[in-house]
C-alpha positions as CSV (number, residue, x, y, z in Angstrom):
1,X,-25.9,-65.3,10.1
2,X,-24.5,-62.0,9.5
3,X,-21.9,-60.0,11.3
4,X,-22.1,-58.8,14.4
5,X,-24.0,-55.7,15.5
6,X,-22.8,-53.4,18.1
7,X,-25.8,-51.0,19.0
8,X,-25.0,-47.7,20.5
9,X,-26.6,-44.8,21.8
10,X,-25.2,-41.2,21.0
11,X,-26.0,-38.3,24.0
12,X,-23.3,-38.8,27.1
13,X,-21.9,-42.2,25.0
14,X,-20.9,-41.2,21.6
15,X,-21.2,-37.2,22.2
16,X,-21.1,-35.1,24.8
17,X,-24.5,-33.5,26.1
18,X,-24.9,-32.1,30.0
19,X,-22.4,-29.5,29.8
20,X,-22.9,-28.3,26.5
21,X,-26.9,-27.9,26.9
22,X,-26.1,-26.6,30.1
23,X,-24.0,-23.9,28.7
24,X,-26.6,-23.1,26.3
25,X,-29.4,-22.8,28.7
26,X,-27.4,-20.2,30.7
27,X,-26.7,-17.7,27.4
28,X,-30.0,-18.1,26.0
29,X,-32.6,-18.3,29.3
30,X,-30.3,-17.6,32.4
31,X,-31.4,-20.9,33.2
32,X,-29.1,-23.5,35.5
33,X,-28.7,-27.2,34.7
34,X,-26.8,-29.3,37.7
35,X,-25.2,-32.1,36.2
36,X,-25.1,-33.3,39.9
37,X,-29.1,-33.9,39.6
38,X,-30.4,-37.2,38.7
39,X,-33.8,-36.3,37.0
40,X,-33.6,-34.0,33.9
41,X,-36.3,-31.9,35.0
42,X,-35.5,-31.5,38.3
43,X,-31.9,-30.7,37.4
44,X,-33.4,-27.3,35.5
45,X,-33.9,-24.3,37.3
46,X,-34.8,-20.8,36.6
47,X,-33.1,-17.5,37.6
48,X,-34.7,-17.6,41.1
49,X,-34.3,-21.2,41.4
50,X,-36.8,-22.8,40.8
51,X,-38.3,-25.9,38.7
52,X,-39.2,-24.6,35.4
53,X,-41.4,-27.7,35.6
54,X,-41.2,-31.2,32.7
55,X,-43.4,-29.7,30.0
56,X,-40.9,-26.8,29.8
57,X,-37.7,-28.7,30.6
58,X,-38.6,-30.9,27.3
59,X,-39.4,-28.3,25.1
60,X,-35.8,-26.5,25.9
61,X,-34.4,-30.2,25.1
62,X,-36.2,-30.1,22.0
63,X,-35.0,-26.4,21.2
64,X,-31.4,-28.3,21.5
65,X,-31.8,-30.3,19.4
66,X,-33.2,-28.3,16.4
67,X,-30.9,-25.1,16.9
68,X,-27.5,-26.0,18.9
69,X,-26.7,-29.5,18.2
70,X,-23.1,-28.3,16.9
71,X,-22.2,-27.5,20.4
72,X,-21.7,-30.8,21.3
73,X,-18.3,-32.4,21.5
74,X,-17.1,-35.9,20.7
75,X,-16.6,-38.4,23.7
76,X,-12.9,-38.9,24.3
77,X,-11.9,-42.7,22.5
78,X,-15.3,-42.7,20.5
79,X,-13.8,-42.2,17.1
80,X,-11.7,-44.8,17.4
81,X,-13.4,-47.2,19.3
82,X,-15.9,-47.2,16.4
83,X,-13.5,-47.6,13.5
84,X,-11.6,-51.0,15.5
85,X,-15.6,-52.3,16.0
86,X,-16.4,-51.3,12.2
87,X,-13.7,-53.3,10.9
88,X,-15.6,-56.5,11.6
89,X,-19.2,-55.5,13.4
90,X,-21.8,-53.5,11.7
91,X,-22.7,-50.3,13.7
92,X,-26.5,-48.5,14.6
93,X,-27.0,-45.2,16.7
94,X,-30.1,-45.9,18.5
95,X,-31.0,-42.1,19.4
96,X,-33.8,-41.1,21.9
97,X,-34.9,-38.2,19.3
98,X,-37.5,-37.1,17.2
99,X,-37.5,-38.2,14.0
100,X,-37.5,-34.3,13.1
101,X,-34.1,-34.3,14.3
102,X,-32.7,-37.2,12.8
103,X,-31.1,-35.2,9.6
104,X,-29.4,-32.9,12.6
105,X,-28.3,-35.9,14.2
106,X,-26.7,-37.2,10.9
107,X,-24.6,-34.3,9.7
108,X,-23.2,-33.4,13.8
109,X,-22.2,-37.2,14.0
110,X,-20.5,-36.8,10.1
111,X,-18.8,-33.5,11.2
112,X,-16.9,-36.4,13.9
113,X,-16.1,-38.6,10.9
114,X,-19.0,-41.0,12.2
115,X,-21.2,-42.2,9.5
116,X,-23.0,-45.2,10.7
117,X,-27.1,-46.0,10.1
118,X,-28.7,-43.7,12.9
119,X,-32.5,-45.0,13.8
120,X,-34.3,-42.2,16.3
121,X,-36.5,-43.7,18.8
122,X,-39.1,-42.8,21.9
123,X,-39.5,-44.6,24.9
124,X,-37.8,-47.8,25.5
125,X,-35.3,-49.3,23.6
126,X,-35.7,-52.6,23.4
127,X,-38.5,-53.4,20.9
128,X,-36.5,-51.2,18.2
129,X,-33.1,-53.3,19.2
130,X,-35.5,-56.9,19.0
131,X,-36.6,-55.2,15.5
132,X,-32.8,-54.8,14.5
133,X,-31.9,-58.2,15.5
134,X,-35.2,-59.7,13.6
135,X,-33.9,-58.0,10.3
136,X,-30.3,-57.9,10.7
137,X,-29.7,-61.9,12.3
138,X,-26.3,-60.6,13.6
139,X,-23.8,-63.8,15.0
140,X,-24.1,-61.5,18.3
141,X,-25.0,-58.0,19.7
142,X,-23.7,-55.7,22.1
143,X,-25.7,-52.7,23.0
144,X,-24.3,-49.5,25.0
145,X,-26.8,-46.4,26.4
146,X,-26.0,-44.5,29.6
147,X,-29.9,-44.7,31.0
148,X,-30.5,-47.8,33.1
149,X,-34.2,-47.8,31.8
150,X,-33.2,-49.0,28.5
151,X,-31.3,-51.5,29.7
152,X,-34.3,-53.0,31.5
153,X,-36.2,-53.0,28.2
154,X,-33.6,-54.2,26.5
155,X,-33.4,-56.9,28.6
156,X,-36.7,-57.4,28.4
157,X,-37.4,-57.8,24.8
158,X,-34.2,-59.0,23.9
159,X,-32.3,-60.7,26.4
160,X,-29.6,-62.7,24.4
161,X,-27.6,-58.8,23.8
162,X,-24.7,-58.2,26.0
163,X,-25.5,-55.1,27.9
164,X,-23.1,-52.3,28.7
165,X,-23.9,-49.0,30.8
166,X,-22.2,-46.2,30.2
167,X,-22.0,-42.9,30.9
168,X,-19.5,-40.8,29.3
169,X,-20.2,-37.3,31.7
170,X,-17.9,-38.2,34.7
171,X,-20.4,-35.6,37.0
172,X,-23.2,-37.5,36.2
173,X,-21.0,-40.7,36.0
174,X,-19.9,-40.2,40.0
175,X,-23.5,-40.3,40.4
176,X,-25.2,-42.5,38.5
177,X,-24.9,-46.8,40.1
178,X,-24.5,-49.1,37.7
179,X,-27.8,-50.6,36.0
180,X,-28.9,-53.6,37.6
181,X,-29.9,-55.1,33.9
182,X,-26.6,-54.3,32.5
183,X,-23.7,-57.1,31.9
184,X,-21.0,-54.1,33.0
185,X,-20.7,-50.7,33.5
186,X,-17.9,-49.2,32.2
187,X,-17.2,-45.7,31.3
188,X,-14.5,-44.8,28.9
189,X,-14.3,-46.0,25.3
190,X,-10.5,-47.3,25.9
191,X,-11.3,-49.7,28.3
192,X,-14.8,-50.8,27.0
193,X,-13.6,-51.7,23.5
194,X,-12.1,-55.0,24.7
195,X,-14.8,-55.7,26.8
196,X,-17.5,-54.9,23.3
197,X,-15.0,-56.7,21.1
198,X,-14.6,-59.9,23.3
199,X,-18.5,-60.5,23.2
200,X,-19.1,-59.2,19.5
201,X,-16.3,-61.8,18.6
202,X,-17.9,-64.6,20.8
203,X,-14.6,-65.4,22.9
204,X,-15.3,-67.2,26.2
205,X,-15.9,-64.6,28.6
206,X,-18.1,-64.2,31.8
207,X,-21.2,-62.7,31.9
């Protein structure tokens, strides 16, 4: 048995995303992006208001992502949420990216000190976290995203990982309810690192 594994995801968890691509939408298209709107697409709208529609929405994320990744900001507690968990868990960033932008990914997490395996992913999560546990036999497992649908696979394919939703953003937070397939929702680093600690340590806690 080897140590345990926390699991994380990186966009609104690790770094900050909504505002930043929101911003950048705005200089470069004249585009709006409400980070009061659930869906990503429908949260997108062009100069007179309207949808720009999913095909386009996707490519702008994927325009993100290759050119103005450095915009994004590190989550408040992150850093050092990750260092107290590295000192006794091993740590993977389980990104929903191409695998294009995985060398982007890299250096904008090692520009925040961060410099932990990162594995890019599409779709659900939890096959990739059930291929993780296969080859890494951690002691136990704690994985953290912000989207409720991963948590669902996760649960899935995996259901012996502890499950925590959060979502760093606190506009998308106040609307966004809490996964029904997570353990706990909880949505600052400060106060989830006991919570990740307790169940990566195997104390006696409740589900």
């Amino acid at each position: 048995m080897s140590r345990p594994l926390l699991i994380s995801d990186c966009d609104d968890v690790l770094l900050h995303f909504g505002p930043h691509f929101a911003e950048w939408v705005a200089e470069a298209h004249g585009y709006s992006f409400s980070l009061d709107v659930p869906a990503f697409a429908g949260a997108l709208r062009d100069r007179d208001g309207g949808e720009v529609g999913r095909e386009h929405a996707f490519e702008l994320l994927d325009a993100f992502f290759d050119r103005e990744m450095h915009r994004q900001q590190l989550v408040a507690g992150a850093l050092d949420a990750l260092r107290t968990i590295g000192e006794t868990a091993d740590i993977v960033i389980l990104t929903n990216i191409g695998d294009q932008y995985r060398a982007n990914r890299i250096a904008q997490l090692e520009r925040f000190d961060i410099r932990h395996r990162v594995l890019c992913n599409q779709g659900g999560k939890g096959r990739p976290v059930l291929e993780l546990i296969e080859a890494m036999n951690p002691s136990a497992t704690v994985f953290v995203d912000d989207l409720p649908v991963h948590h669902e696979s996760v649960a899935k394919h995996a259901p012996q990982v502890w499950r925590l939703h959060m979502v760093a953003e606190p506009r998308v937070a106040a609307i966004t309810p809490p996964a029904p397939y997570a353990h706990a929702r909880i949505d600052a680093w400060d106060e989830a690192l006991p919570w990740i600690l307790a169940r990566l340590n195997q104390e006696e806690v409740a589900a």
